[in-house]
NUTORBA-527154 format. One record per residue (C-alpha): x, z, y. Coordinates in Angstrom, 2 decimals. Each point is the difference from the previous one (the first is absolute). Layout:
east = X, up = Z, north = Y
...
This chain:
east = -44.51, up = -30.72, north = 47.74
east = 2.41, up = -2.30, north = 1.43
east = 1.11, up = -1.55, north = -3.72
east = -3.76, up = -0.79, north = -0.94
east = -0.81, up = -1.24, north = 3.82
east = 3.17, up = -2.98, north = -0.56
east = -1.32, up = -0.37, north = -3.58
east = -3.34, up = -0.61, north = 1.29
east = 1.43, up = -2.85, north = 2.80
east = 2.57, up = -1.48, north = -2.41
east = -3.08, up = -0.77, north = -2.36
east = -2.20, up = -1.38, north = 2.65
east = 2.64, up = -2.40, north = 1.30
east = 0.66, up = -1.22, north = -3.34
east = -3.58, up = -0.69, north = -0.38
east = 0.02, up = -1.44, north = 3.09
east = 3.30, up = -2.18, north = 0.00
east = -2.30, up = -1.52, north = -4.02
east = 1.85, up = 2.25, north = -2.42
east = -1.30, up = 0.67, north = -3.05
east = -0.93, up = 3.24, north = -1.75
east = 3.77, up = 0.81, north = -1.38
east = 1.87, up = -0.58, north = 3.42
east = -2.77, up = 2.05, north = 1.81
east = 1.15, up = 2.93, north = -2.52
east = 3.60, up = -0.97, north = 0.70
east = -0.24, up = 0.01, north = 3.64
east = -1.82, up = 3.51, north = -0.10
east = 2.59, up = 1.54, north = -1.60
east = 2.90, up = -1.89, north = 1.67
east = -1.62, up = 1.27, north = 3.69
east = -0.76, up = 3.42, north = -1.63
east = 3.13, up = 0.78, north = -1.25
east = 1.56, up = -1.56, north = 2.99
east = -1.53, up = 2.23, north = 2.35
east = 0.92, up = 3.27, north = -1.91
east = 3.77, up = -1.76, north = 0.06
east = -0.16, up = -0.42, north = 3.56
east = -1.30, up = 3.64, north = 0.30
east = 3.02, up = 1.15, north = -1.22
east = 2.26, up = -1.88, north = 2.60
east = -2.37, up = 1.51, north = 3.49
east = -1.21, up = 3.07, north = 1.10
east = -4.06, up = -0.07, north = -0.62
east = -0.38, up = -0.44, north = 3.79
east = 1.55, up = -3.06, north = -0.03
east = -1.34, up = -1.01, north = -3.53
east = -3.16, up = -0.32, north = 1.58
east = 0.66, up = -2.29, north = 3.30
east = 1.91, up = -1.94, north = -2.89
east = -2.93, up = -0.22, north = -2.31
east = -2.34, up = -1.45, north = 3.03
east = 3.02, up = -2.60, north = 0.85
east = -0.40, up = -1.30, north = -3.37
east = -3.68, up = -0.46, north = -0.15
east = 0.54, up = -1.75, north = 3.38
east = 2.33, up = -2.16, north = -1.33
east = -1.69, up = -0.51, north = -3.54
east = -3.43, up = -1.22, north = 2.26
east = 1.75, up = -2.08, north = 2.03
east = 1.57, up = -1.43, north = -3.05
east = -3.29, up = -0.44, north = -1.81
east = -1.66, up = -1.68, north = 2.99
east = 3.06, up = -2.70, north = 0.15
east = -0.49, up = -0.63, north = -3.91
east = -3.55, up = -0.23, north = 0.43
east = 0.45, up = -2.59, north = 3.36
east = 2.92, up = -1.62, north = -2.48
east = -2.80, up = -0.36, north = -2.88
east = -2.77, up = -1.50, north = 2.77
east = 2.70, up = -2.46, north = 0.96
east = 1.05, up = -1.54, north = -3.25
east = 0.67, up = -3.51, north = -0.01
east = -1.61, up = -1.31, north = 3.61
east = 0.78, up = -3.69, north = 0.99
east = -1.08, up = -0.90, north = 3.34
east = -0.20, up = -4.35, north = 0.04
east = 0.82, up = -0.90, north = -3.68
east = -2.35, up = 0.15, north = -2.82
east = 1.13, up = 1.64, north = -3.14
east = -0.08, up = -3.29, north = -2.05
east = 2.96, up = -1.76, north = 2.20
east = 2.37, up = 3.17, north = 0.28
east = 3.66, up = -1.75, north = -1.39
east = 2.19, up = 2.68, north = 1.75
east = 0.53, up = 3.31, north = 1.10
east = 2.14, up = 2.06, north = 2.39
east = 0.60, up = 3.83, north = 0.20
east = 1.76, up = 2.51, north = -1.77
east = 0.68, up = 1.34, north = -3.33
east = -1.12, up = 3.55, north = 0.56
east = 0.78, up = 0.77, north = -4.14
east = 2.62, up = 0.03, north = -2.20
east = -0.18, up = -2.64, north = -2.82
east = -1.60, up = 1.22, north = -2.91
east = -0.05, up = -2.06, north = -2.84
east = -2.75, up = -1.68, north = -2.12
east = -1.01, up = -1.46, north = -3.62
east = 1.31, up = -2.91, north = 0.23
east = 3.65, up = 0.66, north = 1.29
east = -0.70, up = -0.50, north = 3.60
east = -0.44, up = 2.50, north = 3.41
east = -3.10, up = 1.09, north = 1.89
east = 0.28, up = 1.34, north = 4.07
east = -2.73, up = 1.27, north = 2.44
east = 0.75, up = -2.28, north = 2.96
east = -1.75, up = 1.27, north = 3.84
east = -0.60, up = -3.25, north = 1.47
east = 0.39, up = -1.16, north = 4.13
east = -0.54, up = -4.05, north = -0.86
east = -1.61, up = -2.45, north = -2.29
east = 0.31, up = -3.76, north = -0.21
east = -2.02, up = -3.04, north = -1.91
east = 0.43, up = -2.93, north = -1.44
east = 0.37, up = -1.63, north = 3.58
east = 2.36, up = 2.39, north = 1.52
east = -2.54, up = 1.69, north = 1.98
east = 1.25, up = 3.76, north = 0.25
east = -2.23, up = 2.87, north = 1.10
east = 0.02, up = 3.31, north = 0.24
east = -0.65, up = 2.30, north = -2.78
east = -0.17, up = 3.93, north = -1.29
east = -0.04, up = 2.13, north = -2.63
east = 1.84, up = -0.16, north = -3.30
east = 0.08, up = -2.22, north = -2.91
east = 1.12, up = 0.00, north = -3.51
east = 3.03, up = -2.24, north = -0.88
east = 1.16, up = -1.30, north = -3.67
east = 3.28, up = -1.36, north = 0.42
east = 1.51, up = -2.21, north = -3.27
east = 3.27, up = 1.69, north = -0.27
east = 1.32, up = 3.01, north = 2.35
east = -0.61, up = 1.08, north = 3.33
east = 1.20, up = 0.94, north = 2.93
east = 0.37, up = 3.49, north = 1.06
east = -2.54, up = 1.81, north = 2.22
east = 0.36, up = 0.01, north = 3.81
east = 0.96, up = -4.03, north = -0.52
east = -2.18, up = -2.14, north = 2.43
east = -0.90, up = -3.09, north = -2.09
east = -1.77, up = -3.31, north = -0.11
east = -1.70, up = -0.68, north = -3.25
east = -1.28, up = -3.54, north = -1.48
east = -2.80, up = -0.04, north = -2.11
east = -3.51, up = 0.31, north = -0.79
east = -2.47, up = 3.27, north = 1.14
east = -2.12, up = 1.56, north = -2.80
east = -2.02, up = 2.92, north = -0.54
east = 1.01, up = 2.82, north = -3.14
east = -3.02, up = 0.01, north = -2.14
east = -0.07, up = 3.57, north = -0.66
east = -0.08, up = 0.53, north = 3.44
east = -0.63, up = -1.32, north = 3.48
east = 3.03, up = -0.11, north = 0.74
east = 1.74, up = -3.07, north = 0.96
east = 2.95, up = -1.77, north = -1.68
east = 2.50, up = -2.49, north = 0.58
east = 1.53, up = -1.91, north = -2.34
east = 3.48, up = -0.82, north = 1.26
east = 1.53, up = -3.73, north = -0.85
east = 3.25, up = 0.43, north = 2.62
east = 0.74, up = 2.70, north = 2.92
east = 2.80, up = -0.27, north = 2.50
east = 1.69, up = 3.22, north = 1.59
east = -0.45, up = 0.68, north = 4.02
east = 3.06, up = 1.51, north = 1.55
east = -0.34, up = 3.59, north = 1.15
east = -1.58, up = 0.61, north = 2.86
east = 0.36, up = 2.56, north = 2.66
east = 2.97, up = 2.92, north = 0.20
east = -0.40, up = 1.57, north = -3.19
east = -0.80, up = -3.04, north = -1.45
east = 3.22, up = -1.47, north = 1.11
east = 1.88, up = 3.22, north = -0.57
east = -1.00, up = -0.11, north = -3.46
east = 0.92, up = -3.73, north = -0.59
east = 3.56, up = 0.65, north = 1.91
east = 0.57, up = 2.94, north = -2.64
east = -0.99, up = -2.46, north = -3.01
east = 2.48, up = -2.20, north = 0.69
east = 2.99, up = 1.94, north = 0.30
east = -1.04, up = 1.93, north = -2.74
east = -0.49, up = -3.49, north = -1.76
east = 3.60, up = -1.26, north = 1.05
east = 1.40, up = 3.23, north = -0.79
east = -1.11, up = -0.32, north = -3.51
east = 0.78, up = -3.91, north = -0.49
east = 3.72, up = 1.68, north = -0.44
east = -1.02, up = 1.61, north = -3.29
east = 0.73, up = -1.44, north = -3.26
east = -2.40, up = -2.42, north = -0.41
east = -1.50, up = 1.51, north = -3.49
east = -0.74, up = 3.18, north = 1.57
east = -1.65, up = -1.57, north = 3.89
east = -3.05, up = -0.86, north = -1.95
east = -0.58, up = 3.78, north = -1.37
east = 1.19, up = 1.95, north = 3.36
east = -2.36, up = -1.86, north = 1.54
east = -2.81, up = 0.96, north = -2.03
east = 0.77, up = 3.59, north = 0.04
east = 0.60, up = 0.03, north = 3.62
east = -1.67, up = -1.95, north = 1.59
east = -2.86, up = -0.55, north = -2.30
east = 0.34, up = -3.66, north = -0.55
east = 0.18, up = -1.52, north = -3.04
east = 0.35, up = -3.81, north = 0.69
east = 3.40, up = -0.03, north = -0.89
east = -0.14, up = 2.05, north = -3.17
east = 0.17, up = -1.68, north = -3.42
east = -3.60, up = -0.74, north = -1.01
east = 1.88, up = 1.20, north = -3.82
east = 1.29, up = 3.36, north = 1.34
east = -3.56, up = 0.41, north = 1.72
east = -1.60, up = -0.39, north = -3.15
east = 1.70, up = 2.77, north = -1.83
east = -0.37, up = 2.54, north = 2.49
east = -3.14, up = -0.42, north = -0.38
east = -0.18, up = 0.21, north = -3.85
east = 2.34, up = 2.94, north = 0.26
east = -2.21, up = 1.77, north = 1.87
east = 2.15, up = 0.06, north = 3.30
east = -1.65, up = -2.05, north = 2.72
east = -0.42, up = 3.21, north = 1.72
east = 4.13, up = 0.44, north = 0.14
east = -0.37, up = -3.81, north = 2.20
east = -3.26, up = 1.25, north = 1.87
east = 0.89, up = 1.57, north = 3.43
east = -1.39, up = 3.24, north = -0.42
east = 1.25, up = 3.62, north = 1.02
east = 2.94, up = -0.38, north = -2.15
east = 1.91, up = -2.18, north = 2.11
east = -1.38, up = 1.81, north = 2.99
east = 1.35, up = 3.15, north = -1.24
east = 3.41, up = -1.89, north = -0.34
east = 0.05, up = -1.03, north = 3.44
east = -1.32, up = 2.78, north = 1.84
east = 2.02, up = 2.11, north = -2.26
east = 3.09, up = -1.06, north = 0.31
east = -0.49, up = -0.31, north = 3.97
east = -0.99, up = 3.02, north = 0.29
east = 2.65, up = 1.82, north = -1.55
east = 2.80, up = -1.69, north = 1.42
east = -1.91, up = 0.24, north = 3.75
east = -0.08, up = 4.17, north = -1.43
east = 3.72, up = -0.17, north = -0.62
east = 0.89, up = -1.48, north = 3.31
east = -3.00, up = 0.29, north = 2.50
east = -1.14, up = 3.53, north = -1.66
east = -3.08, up = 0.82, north = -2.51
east = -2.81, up = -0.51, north = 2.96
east = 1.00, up = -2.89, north = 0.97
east = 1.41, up = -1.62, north = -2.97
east = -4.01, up = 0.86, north = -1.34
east = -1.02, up = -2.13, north = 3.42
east = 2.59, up = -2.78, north = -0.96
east = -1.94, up = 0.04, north = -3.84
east = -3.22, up = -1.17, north = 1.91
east = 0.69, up = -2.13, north = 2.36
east = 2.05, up = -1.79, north = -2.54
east = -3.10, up = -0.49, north = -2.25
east = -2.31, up = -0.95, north = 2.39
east = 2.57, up = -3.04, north = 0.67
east = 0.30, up = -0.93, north = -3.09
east = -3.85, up = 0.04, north = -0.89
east = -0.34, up = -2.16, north = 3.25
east = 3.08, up = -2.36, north = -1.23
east = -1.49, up = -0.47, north = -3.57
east = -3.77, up = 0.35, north = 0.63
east = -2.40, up = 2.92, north = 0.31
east = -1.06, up = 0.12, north = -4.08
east = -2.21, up = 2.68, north = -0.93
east = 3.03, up = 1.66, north = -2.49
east = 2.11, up = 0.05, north = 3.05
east = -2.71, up = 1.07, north = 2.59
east = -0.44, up = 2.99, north = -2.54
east = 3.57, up = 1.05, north = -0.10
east = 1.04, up = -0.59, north = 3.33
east = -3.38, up = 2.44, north = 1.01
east = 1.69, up = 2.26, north = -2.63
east = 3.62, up = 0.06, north = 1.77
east = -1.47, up = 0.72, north = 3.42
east = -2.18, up = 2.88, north = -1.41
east = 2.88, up = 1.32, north = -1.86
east = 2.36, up = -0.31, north = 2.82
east = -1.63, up = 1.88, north = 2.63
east = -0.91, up = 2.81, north = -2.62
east = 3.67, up = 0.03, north = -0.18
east = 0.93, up = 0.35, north = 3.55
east = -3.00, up = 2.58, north = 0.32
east = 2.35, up = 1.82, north = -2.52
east = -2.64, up = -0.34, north = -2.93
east = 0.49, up = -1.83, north = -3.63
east = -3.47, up = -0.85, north = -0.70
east = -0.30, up = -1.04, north = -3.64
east = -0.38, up = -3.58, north = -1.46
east = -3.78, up = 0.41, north = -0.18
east = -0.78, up = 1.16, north = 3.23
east = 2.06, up = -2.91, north = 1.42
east = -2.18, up = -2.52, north = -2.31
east = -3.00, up = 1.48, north = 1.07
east = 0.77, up = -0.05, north = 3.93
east = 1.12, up = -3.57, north = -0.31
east = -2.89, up = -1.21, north = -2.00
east = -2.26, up = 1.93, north = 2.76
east = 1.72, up = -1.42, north = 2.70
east = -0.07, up = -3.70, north = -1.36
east = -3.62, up = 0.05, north = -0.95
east = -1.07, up = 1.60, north = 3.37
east = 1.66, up = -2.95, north = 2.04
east = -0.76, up = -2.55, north = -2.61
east = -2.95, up = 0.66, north = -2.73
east = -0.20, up = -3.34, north = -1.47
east = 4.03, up = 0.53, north = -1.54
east = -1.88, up = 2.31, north = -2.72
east = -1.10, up = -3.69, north = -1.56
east = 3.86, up = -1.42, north = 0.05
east = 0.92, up = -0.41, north = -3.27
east = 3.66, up = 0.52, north = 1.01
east = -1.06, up = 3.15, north = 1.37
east = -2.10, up = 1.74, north = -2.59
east = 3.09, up = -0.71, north = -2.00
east = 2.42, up = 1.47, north = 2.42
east = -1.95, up = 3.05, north = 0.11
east = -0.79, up = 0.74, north = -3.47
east = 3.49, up = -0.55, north = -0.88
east = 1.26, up = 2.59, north = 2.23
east = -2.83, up = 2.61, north = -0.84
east = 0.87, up = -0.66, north = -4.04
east = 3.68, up = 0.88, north = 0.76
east = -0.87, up = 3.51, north = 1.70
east = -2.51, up = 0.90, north = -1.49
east = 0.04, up = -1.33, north = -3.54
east = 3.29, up = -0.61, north = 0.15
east = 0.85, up = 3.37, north = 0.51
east = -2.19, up = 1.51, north = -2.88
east = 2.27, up = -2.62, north = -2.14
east = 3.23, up = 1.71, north = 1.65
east = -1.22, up = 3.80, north = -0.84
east = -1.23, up = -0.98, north = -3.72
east = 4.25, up = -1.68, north = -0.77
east = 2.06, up = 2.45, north = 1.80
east = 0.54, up = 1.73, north = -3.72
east = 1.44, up = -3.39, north = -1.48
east = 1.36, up = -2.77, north = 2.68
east = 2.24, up = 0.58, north = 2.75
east = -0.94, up = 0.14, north = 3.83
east = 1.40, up = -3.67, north = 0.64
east = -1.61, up = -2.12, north = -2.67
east = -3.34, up = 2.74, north = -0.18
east = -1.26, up = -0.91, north = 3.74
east = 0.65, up = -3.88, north = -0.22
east = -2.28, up = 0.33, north = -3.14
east = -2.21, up = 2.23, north = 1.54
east = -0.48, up = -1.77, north = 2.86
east = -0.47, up = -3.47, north = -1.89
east = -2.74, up = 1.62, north = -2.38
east = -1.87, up = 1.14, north = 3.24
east = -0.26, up = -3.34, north = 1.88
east = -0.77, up = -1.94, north = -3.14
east = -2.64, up = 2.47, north = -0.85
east = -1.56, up = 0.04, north = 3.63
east = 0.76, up = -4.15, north = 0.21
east = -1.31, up = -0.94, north = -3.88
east = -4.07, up = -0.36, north = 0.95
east = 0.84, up = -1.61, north = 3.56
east = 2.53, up = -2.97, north = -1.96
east = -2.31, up = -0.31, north = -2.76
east = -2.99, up = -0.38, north = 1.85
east = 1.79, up = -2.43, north = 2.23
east = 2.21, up = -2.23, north = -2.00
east = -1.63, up = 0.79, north = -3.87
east = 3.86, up = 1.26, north = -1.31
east = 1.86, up = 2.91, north = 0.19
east = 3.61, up = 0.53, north = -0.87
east = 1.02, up = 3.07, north = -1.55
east = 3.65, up = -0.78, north = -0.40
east = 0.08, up = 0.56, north = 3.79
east = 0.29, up = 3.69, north = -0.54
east = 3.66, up = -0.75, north = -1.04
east = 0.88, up = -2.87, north = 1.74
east = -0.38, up = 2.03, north = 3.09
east = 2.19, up = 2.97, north = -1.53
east = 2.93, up = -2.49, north = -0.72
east = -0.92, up = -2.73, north = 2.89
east = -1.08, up = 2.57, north = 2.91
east = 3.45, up = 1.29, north = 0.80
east = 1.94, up = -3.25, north = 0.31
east = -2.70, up = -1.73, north = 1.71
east = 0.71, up = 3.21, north = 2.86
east = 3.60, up = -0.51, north = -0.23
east = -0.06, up = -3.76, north = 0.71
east = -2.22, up = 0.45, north = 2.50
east = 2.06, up = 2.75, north = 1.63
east = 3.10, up = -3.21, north = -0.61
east = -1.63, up = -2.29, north = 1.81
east = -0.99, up = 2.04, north = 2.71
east = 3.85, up = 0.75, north = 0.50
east = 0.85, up = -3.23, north = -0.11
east = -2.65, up = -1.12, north = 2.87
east = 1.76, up = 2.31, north = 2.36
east = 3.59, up = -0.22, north = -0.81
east = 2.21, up = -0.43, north = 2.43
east = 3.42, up = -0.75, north = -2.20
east = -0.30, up = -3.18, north = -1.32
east = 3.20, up = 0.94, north = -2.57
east = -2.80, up = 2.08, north = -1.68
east = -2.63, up = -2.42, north = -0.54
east = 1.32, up = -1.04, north = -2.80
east = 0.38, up = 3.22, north = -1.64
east = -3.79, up = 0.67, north = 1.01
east = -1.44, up = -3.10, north = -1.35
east = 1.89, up = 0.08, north = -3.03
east = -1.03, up = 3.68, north = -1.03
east = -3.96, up = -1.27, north = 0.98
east = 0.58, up = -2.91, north = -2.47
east = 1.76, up = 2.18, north = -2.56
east = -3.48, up = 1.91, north = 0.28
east = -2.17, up = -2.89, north = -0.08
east = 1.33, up = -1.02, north = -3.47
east = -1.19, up = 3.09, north = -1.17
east = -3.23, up = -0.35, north = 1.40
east = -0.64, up = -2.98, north = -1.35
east = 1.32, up = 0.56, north = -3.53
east = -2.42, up = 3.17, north = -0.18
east = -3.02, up = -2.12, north = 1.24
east = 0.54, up = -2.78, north = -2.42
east = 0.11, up = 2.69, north = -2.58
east = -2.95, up = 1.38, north = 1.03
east = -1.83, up = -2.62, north = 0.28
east = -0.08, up = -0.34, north = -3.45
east = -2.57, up = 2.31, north = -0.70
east = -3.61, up = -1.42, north = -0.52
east = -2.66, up = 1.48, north = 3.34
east = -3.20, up = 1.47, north = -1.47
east = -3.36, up = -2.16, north = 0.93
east = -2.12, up = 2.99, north = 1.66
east = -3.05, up = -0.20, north = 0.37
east = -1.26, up = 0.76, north = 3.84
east = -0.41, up = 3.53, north = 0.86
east = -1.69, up = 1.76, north = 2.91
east = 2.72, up = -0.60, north = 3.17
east = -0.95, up = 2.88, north = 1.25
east = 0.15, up = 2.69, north = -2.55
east = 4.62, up = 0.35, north = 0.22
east = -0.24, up = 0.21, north = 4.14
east = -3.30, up = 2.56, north = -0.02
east = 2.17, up = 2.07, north = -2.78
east = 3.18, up = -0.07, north = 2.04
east = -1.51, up = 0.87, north = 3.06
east = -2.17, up = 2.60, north = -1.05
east = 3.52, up = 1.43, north = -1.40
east = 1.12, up = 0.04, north = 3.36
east = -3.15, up = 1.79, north = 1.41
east = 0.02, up = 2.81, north = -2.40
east = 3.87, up = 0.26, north = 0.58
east = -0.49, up = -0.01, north = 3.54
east = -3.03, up = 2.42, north = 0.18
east = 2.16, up = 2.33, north = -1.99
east = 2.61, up = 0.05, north = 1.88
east = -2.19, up = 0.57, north = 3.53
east = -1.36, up = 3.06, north = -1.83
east = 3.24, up = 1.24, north = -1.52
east = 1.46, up = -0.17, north = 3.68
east = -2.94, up = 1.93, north = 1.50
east = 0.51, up = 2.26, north = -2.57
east = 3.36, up = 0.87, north = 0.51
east = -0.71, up = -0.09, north = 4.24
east = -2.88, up = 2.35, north = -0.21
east = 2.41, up = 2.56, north = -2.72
């Protein structure tokens, strides 16, 4: 009864966080097939104190996004009418809009007017910035004018300038001493190639040609810039199995984490991140409990565990895409794999495979939220996906490197692989994007999901099976 009891709650927090009919379906399933995954990692004893945990957690989450809701937008001393600024902090990544610009949720502590009165304020508003913006966790002050979204009450702010506070506080200052020398460290790059590590690394694309931008995205590859679980996997990766080599497996697993939760806090907590950094911890402590839990069952935890401490992430763009992504690679994506093993080898079969999944999975969400789709991605991520890892892996070498005699030989190979990246995405880029019309967001994360239920709920009774044989 426990799956249908956490299908139940997922669906009544979605209703009660405002989601609609879709995402309540999602989040049953997600919850559902969660708590048969997590079934499979506890005895039943413990399954249940861990069950009545969660609902603790998911009320107590509900109640703050309900007190967050009854909150919205209060202004204690200023009318509405004479708001020109605002202070507080971007709590969302960027995502972009129509007209070539950025919109951020921004929690508010202050507001001024026209007369530089400031008061207190709360809640969160809506901000349209003209060109990018900056990353969440940023504590801003924004010029401009206060609106209200007129398919919604929510309220809007229409951003004319903004200036950047310096961090605040120990992480906050942690985090801004580990920009910079990560900054000067990669000022000693050739300068063609600073622009694009930054962007892949950091997540900041200031620096990158607006040109090169342009034909990633035509190509199909903006998710190759995105931060996302690749370049988590990278990281942690590569940490953990050189902390395996010299620290031992256990604790080169331990070195994996830790090293991802620093970089999510370096870079910002975005949703694709949040997801795969969730997704190394799960995995890594089902490895030193001497398990290997399967790529679903990981998913599924880490989609649990996120929505339980955070509900309203289900309505992140960024994240729906994250997550269907992933789910079209193992579950799709592996249906793909099975169906070619008679006529393309192993190496070039999974890249395809896996690219066939996401875009499947992602195709509704993008076309529903930017009208095109891009089918040449498929490809560009079979030829594009590798080198993107390997100059990523570079640059990562090159941050740490002790020799400076070997700099050079590092930053020429990464350049050496940048040409070829950017010859392929020119290429590319070439190829006309289909106008799509929009299709239901929901439908590629409910079918990936519900993959992962029926995958998971198979497996729980296969393994009860074989224990009660």
């Amino acid at each position: 009864m426990s799956a249908p009891i956490a299908a139940v709650l997922g669906a009544g927090l979605a209703a009660y966080t405002g989601a609609d009919v879709p995402r309540l379906i999602v989040t049953a399933c997600v919850l559902a097939g969660a708590s048969v995954t997590v079934s499979s990692f506890v005895s039943p004893r413990h399954f249940v104190f861990l069950c009545v945990g969660a609902s603790g957690l998911v009320a107590m989450c509900a109640s703050m996004q309900a007190s967050a809701r009854a909150a919205a937008a209060s202004f204690y001393g200023v009318t509405r009418e004479d708001i020109v600024a605002l202070h507080g902090t971007l709590v969302s990544d960027p995502a972009p809009t129509a007209r070539g610009g950025a919109r951020v949720v921004v929690s508010l502590s202050r507001v001024e007017n026209e007369t530089g009165a400031v008061a207190d304020a709360r809640g969160t508003v809506l901000a349209f910035f003209p060109d990018d913006a900056p990353d969440a966790g940023r504590s801003v002050v924004l010029f401009g004018r206060l609106g209200r979204l007129s398919s919604s009450d929510l309220d809007s702010f229409t951003v004319a300038a903004y200036r950047i506070k310096p961090y605040a506080g120990p992480i906050g200052y942690g985090r801004g001493f580990a920009l910079a020398r990560i900054e000067r460290r990669i000022a000693r790059l050739p300068t063609e190639i600073v622009g694009f590590f930054r962007a892949v690394f950091l997540g900041r694309r200031d620096g990158l040609h607006p040109e090169l931008e342009n034909a990633f995205r035509l190509s199909g590859a903006m998710h190759l810039l995105a931060l996302s679980g690749m370049h988590l996997a990278v990281i942690s990766g590569l940490v953990g199995y050189l902390g395996g080599i010299v620290l031992g497996r256990g604790r080169g697993w331990v070195m994996s984490v830790l090293v991802a939760a620093l970089y999510i806090v370096v870079v910002g907590p975005r949703p694709s991140l949040v997801r795969a950094g969730v997704m190394v911890a799960v995995f890594a402590v089902a490895r030193i409990l001497g398990r290997r839990p399967r790529g679903v069952d990981v998913l599924a935890a880490a989609v649990f565990l996120i929505l339980v401490v955070s509900p309203s992430t289900a309505h992140d763009l960024g994240f729906q895409l994250s997550v269907a992504a992933l789910a079209g690679i193992l579950v799709f994506g592996a249906v793909v794999d099975q169906a070619l093993i008679p006529w393309i080898p192993n190496p070039i079969r999974a890249s395809f495979a896996a690219s066939v999944g996401a875009q499947l999975c992602t195709a509704p969400i993008v076309a529903s939220g930017f009208g095109v789709l891009y089918p040449v991605g498929v490809f560009t991520a079979i030829v594009l996906g590798f080198p993107v890892v390997v100059f990523l892996a570079l640059g990562l070498v090159f941050l740490v490197n002790p020799i400076a005699l070997l700099d050079g030989l590092i930053a020429g190979t990464m350049n050496i692989t940048f040409a070829f990246l950017v010859t392929g995405v020119r290429f590319f880029s070439g190829f006309r994007p289909w106008n799509a019309a929009p299709l239901p967001a929901s439908l590629p994360l409910f079918a990936g999901v519900l993959g992962m239920c029926v995958s998971s709920v198979r497996r729980a009774i296969q393994s009860h099976t074989v224990a009660g044989v």
